[in-house]
C-alpha positions in Angstrom: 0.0 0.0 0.0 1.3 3.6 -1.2 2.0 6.1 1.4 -0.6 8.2 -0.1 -3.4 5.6 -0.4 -2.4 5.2 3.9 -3.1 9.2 4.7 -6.8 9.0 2.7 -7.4 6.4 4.6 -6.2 7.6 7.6 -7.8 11.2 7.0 -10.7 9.0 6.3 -11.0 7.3 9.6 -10.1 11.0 11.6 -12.9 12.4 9.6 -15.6 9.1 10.7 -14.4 10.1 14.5 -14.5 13.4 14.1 -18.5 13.1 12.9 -19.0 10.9 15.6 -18.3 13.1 18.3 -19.8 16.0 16.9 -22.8 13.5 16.9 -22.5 12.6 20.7 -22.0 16.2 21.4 -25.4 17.1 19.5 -27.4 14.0 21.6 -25.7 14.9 25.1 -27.2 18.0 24.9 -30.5 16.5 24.1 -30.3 13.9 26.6 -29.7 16.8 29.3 -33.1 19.3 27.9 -35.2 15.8 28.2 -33.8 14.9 31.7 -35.9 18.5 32.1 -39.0 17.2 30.8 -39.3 14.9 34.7 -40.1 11.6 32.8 -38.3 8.7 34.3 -37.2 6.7 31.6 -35.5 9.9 30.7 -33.5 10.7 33.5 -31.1 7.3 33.5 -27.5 6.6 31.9 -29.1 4.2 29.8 -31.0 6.4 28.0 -28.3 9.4 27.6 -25.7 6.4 26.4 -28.6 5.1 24.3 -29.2 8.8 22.5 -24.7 9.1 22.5 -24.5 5.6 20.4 -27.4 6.9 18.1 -26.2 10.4 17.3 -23.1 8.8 16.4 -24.2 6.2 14.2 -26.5 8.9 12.6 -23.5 11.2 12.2 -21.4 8.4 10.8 -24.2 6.8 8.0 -25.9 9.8 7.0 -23.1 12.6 6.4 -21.1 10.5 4.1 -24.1 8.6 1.9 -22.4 7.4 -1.5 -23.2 9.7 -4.2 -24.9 10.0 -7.1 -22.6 9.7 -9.9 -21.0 6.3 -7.7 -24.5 4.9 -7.9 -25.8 5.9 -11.3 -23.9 3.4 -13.4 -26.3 0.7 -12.1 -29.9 0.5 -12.0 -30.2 0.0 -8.1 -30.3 4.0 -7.6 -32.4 6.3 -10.0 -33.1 9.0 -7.5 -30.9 11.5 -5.7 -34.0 11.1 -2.5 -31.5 9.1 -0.6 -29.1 12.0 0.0 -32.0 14.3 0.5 -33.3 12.0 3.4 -29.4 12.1 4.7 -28.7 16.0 4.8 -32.5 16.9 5.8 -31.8 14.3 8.4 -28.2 16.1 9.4 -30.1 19.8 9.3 -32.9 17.8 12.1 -30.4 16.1 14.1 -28.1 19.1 14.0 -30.9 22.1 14.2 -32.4 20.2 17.1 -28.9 19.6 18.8 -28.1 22.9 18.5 -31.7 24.5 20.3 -30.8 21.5 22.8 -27.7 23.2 23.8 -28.8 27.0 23.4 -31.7 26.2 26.1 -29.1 23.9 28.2 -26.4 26.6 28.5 -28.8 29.5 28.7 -30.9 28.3 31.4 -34.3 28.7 28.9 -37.2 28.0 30.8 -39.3 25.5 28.6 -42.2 23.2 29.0 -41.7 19.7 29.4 -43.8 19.6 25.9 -41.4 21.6 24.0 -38.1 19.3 25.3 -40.0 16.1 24.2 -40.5 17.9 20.4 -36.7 19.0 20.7 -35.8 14.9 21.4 -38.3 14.3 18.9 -37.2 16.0 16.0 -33.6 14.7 16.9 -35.0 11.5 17.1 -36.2 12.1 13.2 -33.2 13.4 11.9 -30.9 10.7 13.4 -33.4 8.1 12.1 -33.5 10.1 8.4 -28.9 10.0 8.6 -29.2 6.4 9.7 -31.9 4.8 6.9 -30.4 7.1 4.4 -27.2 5.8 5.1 -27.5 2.2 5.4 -29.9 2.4 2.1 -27.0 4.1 0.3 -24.7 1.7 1.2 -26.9 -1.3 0.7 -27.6 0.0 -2.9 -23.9 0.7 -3.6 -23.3 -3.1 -2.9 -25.8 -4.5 -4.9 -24.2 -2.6 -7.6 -21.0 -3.7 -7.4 -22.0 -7.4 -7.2 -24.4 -6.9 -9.5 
């Protein structure tokens, strides 16, 4: 292996860790707003590790979906949809993250009712980066074995 080939795939690897933090940053900070909304199953480790593994996955899959010309030499992808799902996913997961810490840091009084829409649009976006992703990568193998 070329010296070369070893730094892209080295940058490649700092780049996957690099989105996965900035993933478990996003979902800490949602964790904490819905430990706010007083719900039990909420306020646990479990659940704050649970949202930390998901944000990263998300952040992994859906910020680096195959693209288009890759996939357009086969017939299993016709439709560019798949990387809108990803980045509308990344602008959820992100925008949501991003209120989550705002009203953490700040001290923003908010209803319990407006943390659960916070973790739910998170929820939504990290789903959206995740099926995106794992579609996109799905589709790209099918094309090369097929």
């Amino acid at each position: 292996m070329s010296g070369g080939v070893l730094m892209l795939r080295l940058a490649h690897v700092v780049a996957r860790l690099g989105l996965a933090m900035t993933g478990a940053v996003g979902a800490t900070f949602v964790a904490a707003l819905l430990m706010r909304a007083e719900l039990p199953w909420f306020d646990t480790v479990e659940f704050t590790v649970l949202l930390i593994v998901l944000g990263m996955i998300g952040a992994c899959l859906g910020t680096d979906i195959p693209r288009w010309p890759q996939l357009q030499a086969g017939p299993a992808h016709r439709s560019p949809a798949i990387g809108l799902a990803g980045a509308t996913g990344t602008f959820l997961a992100a925008g949501a993250g991003l209120l989550a810490l705002y009203a953490f840091v700040f001290d923003e009084t908010s209803d319990p009712a407006g943390n659960l829409l916070f973790g739910a649009t998170w929820m939504l976006g990290v789903s959206m980066q995740i099926g995106a992703g794992l579609i996109g990568r799905r589709r790209i193998a099918q094309v090369k074995d097929g």
